[in-house]
N, C-alpha and C positions, 0 to 999 in steps of 0.2 A: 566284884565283877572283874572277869580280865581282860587285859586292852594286849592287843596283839601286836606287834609289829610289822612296819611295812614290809617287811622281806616274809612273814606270817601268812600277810594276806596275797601277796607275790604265789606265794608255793600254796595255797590252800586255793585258790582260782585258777591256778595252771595244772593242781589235784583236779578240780570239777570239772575243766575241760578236756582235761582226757579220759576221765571214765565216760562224761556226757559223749562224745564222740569217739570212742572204740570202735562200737561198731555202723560205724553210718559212713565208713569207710568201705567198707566189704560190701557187694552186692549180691544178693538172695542167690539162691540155686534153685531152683525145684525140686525134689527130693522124688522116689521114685513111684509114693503112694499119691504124690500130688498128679505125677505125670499122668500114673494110673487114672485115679477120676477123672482128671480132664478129656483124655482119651475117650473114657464110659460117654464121659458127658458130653461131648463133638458128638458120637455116634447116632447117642436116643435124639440129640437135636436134627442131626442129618435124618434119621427116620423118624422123623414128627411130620418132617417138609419145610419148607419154607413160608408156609402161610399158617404157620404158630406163630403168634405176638410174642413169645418169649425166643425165639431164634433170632441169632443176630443177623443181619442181612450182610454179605461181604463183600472186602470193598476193591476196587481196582487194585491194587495190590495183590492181595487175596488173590485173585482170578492172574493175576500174573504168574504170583507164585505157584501156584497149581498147573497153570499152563507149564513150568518151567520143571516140576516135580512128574509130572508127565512124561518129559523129554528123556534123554538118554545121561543129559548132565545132570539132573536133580535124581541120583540115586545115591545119595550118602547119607551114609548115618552116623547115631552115637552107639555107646558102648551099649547100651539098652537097646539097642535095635530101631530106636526113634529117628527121626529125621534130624541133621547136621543141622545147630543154628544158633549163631551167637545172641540169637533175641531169644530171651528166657522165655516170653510167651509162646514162643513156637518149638522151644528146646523139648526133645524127646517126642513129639507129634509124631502117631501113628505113619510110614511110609505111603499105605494104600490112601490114608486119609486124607494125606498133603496135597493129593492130587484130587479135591472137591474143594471147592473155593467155600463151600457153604460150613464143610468141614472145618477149614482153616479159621474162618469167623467165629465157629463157636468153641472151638478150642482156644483162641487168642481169648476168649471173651472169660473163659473159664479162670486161666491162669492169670488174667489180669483183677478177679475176682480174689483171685487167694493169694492176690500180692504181689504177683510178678510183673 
């Protein structure tokens, strides 16, 4: 049996802590096929209605944001042509769409599904 030394177990714990934590440092991106279905997926939920049980209902927020995506100042986007936005749930959101609150809801709802 081999018996390790403390400086051993020193560097073989401060090994497990950096690989364990690599990555939990970096925060996700949405990728472009993600953005894609969520978009799909806002849509078919905006044309279901509102009174599908599986639509998310949207929340003050939502309805601001839309209101302000409306305006003349909520016209910015990313390089994908999506809507400008440092919250990864709403990063890459359709331009026309940002401005339905019910839209926002289920595109928030989508990307918070596949981890963002």
């Amino acid at each position: 049996m081999t018996f390790l030394t403390r400086r051993q177990h020193v560097t073989l714990f401060a090994a497990v802590i950096v690989f364990a934590t690599s990555s939990a440092g970096y925060p996700q991106v949405p990728r472009a096929e993600d953005i894609a279905a969520c978009n799909a997926e806002a849509q078919r939920a905006v044309n279901a209605g509102t009174t599908s049980r599986d639509s998310p209902l949207p929340t003050a927020k939502d309805h601001n944001r839309a209101a302000e995506a409306r305006s003349t100042k909520g016209t910015g986007q990313d390089a994908d042509g999506g809507a400008k936005s440092d919250d990864p749930q709403r990063s890459g959101m359709n331009t026309e769409g940002a401005k339905d609150p019910a839209y926002q809801a289920a595109y928030r709802t989508c990307m918070r599904k596949a981890g963002f």
